[in-house]
Every structure is written in structure tokens, then in C-alpha cells.
ModelCIF file with pLDDT and N, C-alpha, C, O atoms, coordinates in Angstrom:
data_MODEL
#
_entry.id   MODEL 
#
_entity.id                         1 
_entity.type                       polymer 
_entity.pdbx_number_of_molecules   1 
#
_entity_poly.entity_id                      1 
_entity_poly.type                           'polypeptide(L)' 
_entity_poly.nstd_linkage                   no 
_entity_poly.nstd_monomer                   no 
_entity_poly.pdbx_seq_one_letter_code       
;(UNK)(UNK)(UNK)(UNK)(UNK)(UNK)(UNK)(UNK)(UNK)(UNK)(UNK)(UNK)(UNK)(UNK)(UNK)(UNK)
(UNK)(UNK)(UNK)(UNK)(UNK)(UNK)(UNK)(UNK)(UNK)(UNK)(UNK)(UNK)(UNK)(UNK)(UNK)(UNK)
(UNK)(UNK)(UNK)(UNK)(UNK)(UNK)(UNK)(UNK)(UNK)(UNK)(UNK)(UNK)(UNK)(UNK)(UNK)(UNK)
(UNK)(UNK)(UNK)
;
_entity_poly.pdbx_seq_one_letter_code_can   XXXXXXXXXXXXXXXXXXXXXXXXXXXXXXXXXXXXXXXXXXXXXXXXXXX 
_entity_poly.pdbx_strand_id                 A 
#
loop_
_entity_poly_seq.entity_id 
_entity_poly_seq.num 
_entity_poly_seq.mon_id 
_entity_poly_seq.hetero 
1 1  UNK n 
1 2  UNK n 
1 3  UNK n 
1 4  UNK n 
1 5  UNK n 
1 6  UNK n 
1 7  UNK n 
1 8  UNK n 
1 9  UNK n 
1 10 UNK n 
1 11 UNK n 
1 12 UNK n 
1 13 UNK n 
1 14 UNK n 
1 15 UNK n 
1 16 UNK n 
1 17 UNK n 
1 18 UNK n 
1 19 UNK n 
1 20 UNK n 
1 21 UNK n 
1 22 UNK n 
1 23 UNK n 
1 24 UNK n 
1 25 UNK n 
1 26 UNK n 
1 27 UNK n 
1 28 UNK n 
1 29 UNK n 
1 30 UNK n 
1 31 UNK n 
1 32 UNK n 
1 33 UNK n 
1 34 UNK n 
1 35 UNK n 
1 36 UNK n 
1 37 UNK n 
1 38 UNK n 
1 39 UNK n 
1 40 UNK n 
1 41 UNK n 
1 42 UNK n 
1 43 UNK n 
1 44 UNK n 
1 45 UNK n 
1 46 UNK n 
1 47 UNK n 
1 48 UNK n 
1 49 UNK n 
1 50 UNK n 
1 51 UNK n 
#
_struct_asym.id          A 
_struct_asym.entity_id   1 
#
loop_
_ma_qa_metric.id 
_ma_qa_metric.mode 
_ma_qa_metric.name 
_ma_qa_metric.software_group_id 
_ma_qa_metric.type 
1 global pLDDT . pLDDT 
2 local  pLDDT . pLDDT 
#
_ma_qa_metric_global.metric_id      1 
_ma_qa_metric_global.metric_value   86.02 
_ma_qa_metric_global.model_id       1 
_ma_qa_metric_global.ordinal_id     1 
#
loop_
_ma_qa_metric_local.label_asym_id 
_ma_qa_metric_local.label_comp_id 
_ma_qa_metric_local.label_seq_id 
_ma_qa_metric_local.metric_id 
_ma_qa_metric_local.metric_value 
_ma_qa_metric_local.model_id 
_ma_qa_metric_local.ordinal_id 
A UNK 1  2 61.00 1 1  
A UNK 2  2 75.00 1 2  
A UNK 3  2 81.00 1 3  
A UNK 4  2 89.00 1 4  
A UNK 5  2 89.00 1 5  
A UNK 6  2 90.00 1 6  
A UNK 7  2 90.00 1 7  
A UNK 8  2 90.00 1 8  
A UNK 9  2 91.00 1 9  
A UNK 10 2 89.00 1 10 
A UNK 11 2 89.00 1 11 
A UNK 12 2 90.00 1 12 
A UNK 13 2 85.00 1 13 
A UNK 14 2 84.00 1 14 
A UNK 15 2 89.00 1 15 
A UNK 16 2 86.00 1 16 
A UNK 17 2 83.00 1 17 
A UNK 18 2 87.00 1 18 
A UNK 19 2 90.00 1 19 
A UNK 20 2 90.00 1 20 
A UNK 21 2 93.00 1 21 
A UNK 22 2 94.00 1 22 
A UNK 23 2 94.00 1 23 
A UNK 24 2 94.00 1 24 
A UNK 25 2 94.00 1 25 
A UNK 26 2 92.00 1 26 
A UNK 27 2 90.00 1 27 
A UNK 28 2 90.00 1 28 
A UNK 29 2 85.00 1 29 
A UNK 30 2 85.00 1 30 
A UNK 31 2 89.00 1 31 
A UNK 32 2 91.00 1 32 
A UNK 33 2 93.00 1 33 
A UNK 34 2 91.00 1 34 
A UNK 35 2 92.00 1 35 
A UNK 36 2 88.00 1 36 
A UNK 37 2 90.00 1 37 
A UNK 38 2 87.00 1 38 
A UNK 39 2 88.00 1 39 
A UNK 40 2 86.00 1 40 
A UNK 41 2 88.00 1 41 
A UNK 42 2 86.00 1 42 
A UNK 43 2 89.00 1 43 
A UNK 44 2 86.00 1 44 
A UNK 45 2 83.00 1 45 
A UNK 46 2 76.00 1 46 
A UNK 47 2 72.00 1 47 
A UNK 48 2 74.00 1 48 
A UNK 49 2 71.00 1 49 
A UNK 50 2 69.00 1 50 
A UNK 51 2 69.00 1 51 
#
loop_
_atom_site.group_PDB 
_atom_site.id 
_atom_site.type_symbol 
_atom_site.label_atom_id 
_atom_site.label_alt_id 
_atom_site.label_comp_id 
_atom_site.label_asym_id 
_atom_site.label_entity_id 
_atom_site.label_seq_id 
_atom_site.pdbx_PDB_ins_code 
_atom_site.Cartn_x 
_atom_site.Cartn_y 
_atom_site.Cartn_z 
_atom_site.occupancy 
_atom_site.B_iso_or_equiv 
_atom_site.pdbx_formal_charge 
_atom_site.auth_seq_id 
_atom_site.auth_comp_id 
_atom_site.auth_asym_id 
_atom_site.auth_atom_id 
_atom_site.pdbx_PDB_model_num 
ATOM 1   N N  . UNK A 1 1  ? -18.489 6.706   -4.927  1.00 61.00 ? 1  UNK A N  1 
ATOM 2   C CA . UNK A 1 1  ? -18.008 7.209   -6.192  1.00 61.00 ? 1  UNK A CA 1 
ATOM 3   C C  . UNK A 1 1  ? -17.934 6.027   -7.159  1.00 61.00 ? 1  UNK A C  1 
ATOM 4   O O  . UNK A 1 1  ? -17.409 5.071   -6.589  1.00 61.00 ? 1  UNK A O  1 
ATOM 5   N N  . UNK A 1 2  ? -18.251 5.776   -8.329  1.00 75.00 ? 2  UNK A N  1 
ATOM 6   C CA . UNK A 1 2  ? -18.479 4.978   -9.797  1.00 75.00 ? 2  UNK A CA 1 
ATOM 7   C C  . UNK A 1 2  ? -17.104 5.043   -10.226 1.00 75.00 ? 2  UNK A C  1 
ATOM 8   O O  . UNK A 1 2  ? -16.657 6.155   -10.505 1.00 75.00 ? 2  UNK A O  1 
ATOM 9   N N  . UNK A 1 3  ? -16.510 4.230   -10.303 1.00 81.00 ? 3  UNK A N  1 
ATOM 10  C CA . UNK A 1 3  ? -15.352 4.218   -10.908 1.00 81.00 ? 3  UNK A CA 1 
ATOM 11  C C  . UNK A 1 3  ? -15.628 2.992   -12.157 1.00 81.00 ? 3  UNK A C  1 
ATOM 12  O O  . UNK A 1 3  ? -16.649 2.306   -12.192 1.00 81.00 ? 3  UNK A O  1 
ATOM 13  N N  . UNK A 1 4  ? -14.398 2.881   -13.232 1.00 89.00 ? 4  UNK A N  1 
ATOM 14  C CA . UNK A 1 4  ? -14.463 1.322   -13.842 1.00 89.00 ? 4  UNK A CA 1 
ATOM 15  C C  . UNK A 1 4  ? -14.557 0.090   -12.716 1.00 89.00 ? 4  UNK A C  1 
ATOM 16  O O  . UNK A 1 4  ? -14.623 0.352   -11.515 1.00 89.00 ? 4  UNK A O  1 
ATOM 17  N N  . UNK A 1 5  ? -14.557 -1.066  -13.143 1.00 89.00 ? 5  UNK A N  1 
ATOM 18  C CA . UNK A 1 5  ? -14.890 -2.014  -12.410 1.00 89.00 ? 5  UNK A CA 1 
ATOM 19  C C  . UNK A 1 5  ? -13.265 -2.309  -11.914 1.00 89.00 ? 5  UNK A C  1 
ATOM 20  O O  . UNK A 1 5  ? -13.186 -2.496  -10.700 1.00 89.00 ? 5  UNK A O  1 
ATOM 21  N N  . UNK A 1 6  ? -12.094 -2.372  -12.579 1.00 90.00 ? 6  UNK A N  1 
ATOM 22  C CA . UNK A 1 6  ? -10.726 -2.464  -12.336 1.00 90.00 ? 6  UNK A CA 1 
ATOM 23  C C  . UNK A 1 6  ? -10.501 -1.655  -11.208 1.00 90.00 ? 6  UNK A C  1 
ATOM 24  O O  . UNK A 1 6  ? -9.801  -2.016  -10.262 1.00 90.00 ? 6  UNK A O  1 
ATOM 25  N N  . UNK A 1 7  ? -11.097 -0.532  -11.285 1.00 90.00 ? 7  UNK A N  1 
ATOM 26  C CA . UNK A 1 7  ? -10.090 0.381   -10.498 1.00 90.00 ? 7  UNK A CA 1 
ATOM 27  C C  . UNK A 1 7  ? -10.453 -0.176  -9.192  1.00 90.00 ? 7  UNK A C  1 
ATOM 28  O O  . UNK A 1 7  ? -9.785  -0.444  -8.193  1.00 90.00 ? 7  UNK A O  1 
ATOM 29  N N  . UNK A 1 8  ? -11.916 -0.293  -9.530  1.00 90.00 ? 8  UNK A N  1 
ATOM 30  C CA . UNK A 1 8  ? -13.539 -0.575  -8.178  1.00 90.00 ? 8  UNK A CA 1 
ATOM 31  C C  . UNK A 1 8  ? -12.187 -1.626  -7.234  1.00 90.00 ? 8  UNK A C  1 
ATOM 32  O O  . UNK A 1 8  ? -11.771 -1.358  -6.107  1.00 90.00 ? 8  UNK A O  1 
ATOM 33  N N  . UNK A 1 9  ? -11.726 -2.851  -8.133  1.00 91.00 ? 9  UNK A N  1 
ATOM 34  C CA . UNK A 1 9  ? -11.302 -3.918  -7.587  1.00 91.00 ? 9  UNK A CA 1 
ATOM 35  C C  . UNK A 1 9  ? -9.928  -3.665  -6.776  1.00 91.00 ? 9  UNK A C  1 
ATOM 36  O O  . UNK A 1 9  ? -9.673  -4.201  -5.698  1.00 91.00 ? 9  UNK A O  1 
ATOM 37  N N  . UNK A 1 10 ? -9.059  -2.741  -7.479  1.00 89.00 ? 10 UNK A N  1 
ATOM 38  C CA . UNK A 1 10 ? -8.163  -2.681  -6.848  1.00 89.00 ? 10 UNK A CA 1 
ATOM 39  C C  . UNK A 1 10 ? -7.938  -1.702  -5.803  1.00 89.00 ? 10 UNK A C  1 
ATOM 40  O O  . UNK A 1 10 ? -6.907  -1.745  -5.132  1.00 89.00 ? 10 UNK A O  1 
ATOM 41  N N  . UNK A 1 11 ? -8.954  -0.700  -5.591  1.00 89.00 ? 11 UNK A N  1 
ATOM 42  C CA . UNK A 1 11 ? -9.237  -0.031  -4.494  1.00 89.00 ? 11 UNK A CA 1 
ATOM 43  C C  . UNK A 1 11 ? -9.331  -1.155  -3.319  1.00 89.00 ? 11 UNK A C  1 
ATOM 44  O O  . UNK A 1 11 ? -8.675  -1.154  -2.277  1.00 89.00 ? 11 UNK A O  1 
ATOM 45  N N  . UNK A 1 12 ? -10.371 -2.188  -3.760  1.00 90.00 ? 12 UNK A N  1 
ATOM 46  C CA . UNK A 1 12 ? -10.485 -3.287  -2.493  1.00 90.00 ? 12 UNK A CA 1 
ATOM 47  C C  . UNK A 1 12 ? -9.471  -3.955  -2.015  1.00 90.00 ? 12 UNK A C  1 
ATOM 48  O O  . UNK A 1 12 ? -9.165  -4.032  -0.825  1.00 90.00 ? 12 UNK A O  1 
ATOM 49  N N  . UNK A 1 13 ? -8.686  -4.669  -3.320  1.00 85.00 ? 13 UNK A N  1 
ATOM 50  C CA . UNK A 1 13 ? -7.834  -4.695  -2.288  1.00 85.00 ? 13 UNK A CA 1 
ATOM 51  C C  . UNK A 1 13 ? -6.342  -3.859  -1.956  1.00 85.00 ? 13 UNK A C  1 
ATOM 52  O O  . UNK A 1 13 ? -5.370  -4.199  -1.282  1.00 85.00 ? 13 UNK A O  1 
ATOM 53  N N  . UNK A 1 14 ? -6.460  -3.349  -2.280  1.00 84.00 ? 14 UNK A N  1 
ATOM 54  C CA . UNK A 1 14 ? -5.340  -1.949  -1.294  1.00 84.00 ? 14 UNK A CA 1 
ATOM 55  C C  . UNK A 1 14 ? -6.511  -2.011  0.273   1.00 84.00 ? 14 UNK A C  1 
ATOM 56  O O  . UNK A 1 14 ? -6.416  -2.522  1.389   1.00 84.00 ? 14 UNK A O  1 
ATOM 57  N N  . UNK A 1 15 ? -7.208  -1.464  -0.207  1.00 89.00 ? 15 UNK A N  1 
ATOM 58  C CA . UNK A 1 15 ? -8.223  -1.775  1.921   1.00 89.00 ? 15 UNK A CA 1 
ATOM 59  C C  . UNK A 1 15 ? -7.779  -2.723  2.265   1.00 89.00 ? 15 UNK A C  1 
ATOM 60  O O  . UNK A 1 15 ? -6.677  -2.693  2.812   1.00 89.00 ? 15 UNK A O  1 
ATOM 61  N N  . UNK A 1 16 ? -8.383  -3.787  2.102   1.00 86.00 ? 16 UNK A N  1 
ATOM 62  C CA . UNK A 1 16 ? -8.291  -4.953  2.694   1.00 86.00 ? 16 UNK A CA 1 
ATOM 63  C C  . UNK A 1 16 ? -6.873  -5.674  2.799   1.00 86.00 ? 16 UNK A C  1 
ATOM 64  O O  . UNK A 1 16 ? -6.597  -6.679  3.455   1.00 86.00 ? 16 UNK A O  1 
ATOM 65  N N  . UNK A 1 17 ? -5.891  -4.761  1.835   1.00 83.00 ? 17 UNK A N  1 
ATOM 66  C CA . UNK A 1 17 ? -4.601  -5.488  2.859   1.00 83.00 ? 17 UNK A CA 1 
ATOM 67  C C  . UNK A 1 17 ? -4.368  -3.882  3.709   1.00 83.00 ? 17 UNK A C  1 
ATOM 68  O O  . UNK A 1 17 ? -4.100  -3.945  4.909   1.00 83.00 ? 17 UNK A O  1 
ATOM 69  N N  . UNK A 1 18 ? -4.432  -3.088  3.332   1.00 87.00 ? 18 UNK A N  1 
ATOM 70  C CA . UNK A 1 18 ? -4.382  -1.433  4.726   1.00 87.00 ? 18 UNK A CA 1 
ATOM 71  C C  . UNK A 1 18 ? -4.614  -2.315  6.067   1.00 87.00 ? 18 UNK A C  1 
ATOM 72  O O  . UNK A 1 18 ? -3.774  -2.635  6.909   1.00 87.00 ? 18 UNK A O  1 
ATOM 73  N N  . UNK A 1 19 ? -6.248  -2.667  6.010   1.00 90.00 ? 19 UNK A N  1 
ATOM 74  C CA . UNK A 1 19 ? -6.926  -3.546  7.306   1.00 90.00 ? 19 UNK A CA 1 
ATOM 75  C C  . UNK A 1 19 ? -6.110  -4.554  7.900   1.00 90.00 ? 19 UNK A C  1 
ATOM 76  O O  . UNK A 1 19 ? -5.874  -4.525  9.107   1.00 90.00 ? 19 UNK A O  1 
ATOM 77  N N  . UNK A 1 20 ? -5.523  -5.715  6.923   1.00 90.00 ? 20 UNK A N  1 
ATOM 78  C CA . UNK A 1 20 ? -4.751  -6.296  7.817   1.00 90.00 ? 20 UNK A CA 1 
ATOM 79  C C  . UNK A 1 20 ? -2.640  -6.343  8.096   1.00 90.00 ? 20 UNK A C  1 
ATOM 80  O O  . UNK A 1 20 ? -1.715  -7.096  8.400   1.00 90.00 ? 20 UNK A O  1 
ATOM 81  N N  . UNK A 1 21 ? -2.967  -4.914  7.700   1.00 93.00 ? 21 UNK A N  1 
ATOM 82  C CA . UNK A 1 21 ? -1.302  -4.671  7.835   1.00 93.00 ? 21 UNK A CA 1 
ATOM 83  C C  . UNK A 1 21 ? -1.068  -5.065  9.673   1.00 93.00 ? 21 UNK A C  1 
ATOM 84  O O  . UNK A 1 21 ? -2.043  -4.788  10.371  1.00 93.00 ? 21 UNK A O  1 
ATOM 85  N N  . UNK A 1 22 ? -0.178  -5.506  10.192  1.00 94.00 ? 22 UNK A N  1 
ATOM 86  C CA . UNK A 1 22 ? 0.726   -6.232  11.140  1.00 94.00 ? 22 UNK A CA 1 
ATOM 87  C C  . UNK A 1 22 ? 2.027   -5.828  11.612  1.00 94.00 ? 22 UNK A C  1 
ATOM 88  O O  . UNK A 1 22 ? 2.551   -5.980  12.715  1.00 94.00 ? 22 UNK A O  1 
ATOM 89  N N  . UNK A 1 23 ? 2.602   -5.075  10.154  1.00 94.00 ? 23 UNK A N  1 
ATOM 90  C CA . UNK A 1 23 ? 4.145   -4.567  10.656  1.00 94.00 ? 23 UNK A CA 1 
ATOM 91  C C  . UNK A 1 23 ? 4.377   -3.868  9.390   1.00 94.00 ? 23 UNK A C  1 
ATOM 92  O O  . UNK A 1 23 ? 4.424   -4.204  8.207   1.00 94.00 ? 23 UNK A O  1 
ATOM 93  N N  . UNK A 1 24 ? 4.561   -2.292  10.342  1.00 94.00 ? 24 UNK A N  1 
ATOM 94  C CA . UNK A 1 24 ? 5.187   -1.414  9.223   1.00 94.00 ? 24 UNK A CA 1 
ATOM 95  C C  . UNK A 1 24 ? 6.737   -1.204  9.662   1.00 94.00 ? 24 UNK A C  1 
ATOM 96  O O  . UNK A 1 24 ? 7.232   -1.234  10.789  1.00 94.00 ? 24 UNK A O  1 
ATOM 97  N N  . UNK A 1 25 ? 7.326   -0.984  8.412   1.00 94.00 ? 25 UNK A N  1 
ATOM 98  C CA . UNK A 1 25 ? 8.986   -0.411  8.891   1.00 94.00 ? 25 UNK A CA 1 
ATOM 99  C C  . UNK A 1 25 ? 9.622   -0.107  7.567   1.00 94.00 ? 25 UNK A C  1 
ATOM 100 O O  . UNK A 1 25 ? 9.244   -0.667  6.538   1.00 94.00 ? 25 UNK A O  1 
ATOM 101 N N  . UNK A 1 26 ? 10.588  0.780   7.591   1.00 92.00 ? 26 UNK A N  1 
ATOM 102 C CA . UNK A 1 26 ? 11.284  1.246   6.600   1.00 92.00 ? 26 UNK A CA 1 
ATOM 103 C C  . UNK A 1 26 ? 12.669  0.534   5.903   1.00 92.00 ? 26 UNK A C  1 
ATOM 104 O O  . UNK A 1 26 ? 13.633  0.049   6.495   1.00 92.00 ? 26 UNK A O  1 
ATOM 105 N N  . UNK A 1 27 ? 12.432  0.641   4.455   1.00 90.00 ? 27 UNK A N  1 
ATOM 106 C CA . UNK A 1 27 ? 13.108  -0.526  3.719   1.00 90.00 ? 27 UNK A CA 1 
ATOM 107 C C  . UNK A 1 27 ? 14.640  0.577   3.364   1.00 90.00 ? 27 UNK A C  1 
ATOM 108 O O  . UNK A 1 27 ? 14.670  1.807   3.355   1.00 90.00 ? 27 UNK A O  1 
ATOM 109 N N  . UNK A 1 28 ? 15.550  -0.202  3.155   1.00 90.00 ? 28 UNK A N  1 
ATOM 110 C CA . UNK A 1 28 ? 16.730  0.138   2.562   1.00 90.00 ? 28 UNK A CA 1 
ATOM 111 C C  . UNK A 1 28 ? 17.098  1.815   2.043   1.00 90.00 ? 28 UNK A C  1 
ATOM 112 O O  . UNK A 1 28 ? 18.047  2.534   2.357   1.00 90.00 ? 28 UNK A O  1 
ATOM 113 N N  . UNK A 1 29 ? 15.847  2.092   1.068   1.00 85.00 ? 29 UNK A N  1 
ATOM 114 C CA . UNK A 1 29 ? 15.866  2.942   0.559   1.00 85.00 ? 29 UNK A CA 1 
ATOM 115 C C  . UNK A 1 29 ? 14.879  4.279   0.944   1.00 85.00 ? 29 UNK A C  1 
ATOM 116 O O  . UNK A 1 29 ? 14.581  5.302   0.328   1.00 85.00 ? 29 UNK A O  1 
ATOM 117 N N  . UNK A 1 30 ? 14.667  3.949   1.760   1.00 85.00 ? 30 UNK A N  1 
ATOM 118 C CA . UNK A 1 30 ? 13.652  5.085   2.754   1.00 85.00 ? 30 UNK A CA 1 
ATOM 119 C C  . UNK A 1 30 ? 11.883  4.613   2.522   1.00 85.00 ? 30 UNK A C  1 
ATOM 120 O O  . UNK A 1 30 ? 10.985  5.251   3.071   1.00 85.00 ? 30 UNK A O  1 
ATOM 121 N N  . UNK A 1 31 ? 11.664  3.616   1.780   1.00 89.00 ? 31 UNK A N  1 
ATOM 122 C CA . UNK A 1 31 ? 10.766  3.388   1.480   1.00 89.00 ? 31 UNK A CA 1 
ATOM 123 C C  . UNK A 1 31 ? 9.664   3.011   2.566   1.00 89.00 ? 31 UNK A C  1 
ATOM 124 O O  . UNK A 1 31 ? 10.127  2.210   3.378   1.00 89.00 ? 31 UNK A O  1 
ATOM 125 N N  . UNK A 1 32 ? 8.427   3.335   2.796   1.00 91.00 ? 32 UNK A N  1 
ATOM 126 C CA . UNK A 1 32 ? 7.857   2.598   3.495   1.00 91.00 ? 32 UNK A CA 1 
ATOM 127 C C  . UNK A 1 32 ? 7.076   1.196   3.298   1.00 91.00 ? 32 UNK A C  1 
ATOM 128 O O  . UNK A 1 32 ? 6.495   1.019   2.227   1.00 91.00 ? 32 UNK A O  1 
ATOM 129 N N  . UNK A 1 33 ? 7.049   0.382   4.106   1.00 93.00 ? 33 UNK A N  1 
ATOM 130 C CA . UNK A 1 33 ? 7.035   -1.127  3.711   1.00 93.00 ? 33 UNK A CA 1 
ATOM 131 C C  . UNK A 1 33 ? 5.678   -1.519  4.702   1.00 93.00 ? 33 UNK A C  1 
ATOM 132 O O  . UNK A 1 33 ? 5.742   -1.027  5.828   1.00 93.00 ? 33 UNK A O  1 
ATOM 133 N N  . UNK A 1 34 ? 4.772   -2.137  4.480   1.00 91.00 ? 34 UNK A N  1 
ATOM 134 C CA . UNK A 1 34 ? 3.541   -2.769  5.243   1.00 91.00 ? 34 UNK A CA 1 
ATOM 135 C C  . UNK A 1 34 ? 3.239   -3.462  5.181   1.00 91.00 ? 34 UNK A C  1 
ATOM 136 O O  . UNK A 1 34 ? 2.563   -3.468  4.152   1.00 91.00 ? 34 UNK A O  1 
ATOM 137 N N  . UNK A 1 35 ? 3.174   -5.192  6.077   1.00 92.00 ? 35 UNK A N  1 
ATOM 138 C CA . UNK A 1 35 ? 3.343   -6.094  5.828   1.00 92.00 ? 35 UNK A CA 1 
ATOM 139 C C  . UNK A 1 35 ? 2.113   -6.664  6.535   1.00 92.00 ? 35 UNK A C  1 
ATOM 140 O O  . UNK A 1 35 ? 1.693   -6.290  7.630   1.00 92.00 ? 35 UNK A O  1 
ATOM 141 N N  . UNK A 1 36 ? 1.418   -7.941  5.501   1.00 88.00 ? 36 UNK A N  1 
ATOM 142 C CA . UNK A 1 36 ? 0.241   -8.391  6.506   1.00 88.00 ? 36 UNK A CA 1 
ATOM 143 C C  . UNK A 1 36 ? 0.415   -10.063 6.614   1.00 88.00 ? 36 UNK A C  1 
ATOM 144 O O  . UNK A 1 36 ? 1.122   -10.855 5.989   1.00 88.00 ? 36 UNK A O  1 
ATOM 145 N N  . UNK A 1 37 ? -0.335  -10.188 7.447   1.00 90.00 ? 37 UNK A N  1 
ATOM 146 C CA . UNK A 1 37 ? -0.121  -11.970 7.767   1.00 90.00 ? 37 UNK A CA 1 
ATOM 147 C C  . UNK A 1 37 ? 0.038   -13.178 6.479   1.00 90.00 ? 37 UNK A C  1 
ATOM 148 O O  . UNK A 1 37 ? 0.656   -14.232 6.321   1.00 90.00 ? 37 UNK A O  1 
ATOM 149 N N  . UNK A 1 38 ? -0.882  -12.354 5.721   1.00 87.00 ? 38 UNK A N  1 
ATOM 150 C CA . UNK A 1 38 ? -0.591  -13.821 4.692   1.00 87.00 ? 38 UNK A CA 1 
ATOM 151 C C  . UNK A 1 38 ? 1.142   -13.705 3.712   1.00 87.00 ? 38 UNK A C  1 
ATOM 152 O O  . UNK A 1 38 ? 1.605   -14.586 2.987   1.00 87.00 ? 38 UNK A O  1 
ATOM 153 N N  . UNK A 1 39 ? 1.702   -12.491 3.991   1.00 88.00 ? 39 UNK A N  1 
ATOM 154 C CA . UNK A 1 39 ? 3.216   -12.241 3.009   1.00 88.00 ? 39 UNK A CA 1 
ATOM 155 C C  . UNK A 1 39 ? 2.585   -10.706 2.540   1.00 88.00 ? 39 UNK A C  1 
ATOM 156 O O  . UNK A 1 39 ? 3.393   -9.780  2.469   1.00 88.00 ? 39 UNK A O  1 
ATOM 157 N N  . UNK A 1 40 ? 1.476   -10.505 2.296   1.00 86.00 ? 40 UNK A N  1 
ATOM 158 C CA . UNK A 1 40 ? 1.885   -9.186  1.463   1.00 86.00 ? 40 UNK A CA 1 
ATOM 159 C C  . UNK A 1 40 ? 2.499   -8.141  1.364   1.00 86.00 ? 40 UNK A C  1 
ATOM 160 O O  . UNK A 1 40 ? 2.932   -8.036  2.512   1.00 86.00 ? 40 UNK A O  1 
ATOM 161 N N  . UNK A 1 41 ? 3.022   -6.887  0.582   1.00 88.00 ? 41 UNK A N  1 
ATOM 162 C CA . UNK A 1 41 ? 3.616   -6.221  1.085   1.00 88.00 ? 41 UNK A CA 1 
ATOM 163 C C  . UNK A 1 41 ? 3.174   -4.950  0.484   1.00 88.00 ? 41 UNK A C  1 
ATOM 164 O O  . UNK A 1 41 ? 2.908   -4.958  -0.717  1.00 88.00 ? 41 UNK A O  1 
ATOM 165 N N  . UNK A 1 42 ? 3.079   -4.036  1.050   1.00 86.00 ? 42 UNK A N  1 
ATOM 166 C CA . UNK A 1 42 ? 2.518   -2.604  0.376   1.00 86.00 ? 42 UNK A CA 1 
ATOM 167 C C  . UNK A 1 42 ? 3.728   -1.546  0.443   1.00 86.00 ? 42 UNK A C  1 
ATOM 168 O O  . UNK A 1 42 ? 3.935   -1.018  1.536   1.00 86.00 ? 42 UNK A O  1 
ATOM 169 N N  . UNK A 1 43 ? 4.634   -1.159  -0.777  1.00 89.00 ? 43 UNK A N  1 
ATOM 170 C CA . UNK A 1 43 ? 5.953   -0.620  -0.961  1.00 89.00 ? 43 UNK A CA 1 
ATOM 171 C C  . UNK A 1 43 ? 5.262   0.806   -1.027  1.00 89.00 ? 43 UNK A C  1 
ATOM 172 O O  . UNK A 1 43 ? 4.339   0.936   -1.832  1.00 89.00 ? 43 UNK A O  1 
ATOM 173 N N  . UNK A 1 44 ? 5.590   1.749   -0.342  1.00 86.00 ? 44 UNK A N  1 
ATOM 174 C CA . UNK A 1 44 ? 5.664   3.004   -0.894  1.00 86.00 ? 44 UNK A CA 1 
ATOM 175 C C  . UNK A 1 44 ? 6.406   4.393   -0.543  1.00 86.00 ? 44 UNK A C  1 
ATOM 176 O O  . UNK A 1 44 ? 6.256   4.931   0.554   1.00 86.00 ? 44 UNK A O  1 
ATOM 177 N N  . UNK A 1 45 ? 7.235   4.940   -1.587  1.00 83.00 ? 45 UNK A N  1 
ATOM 178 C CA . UNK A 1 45 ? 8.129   5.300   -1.953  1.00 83.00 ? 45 UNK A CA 1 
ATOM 179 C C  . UNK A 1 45 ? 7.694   6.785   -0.855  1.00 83.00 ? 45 UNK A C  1 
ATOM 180 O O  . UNK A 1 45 ? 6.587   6.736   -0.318  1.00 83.00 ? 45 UNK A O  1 
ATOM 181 N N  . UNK A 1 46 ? 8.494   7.897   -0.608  1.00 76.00 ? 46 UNK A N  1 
ATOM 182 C CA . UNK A 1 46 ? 8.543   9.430   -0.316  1.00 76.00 ? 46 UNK A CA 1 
ATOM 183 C C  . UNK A 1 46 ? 8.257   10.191  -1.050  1.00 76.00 ? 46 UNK A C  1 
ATOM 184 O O  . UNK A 1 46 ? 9.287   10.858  -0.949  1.00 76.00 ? 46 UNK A O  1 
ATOM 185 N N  . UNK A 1 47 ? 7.608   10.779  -1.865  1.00 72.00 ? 47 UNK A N  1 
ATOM 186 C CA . UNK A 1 47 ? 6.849   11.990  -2.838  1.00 72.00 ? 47 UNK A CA 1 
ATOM 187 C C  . UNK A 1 47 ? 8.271   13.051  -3.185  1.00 72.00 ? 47 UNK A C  1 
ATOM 188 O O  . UNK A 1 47 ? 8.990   13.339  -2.228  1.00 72.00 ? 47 UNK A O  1 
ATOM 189 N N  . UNK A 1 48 ? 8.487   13.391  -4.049  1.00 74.00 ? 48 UNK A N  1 
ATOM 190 C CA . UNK A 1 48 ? 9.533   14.412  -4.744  1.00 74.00 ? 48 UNK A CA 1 
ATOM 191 C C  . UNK A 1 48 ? 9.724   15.555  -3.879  1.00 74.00 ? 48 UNK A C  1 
ATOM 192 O O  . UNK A 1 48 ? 8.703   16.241  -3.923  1.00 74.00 ? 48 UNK A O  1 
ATOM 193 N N  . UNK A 1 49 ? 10.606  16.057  -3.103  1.00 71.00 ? 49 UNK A N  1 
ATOM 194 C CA . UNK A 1 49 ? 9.709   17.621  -3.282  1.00 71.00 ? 49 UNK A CA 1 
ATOM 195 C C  . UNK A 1 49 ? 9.737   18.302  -4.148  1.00 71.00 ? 49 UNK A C  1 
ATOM 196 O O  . UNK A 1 49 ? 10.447  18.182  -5.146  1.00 71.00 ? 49 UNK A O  1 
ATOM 197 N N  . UNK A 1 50 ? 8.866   19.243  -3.881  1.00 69.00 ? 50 UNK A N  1 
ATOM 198 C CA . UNK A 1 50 ? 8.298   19.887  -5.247  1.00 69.00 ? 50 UNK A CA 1 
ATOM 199 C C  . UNK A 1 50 ? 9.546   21.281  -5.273  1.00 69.00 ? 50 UNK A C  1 
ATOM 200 O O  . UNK A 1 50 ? 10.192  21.606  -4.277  1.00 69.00 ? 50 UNK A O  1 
ATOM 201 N N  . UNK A 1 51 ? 9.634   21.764  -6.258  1.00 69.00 ? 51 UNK A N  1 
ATOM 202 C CA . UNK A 1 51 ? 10.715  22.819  -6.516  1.00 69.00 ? 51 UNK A CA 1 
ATOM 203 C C  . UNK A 1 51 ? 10.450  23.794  -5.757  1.00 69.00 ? 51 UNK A C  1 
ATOM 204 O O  . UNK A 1 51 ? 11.169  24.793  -5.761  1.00 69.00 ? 51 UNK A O  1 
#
């Protein structure tokens, strides 16, 4: 799929830290947290429910 070149980039790296996630676990606030060797961290929150 053709996206802008921004998006192109940040699709990559969201993969490439997915690929080297190491340790997932849940933060304070129910959040989920994914952590890879070099520090990174991929925060993401629980979806609303819907009404």
C-alpha cells in the first residue's frame, strides 16, 4: 500500500521496534507497555468502550 513517505517511515519503525520487543507488562494505569533492548518503549492505552 502507497502511503506519504512520513507515514511509510513511521510504520517502520513501529515494526522494527514490534520485532525487537523483549518485555511486555502493564503500567500503572492499565496501559500496555513494550519494551526493547535498546530503552524503547511502545505505550498503549485500552480502547473506550463503545456505548
Amino acid at each position: 500500500m502507497a502511503c506519504p513517505p512520513a507515514l511509510m517511515n513511521q510504520e517502520d519503525h513501529f515494526v522494527t521496534l514490534l520485532i525487537n520487543v523483549n518485555q511486555a507488562r502493564f503500567g500503572d494505569h492499565g496501559e500496555l507497555l513494550l519494551s526493547a533492548p535498546a530503552g524503547e518503549t511502545i505505550r498503549a492505552f485500552p480502547s473506550a468502550p463503545k456505548p
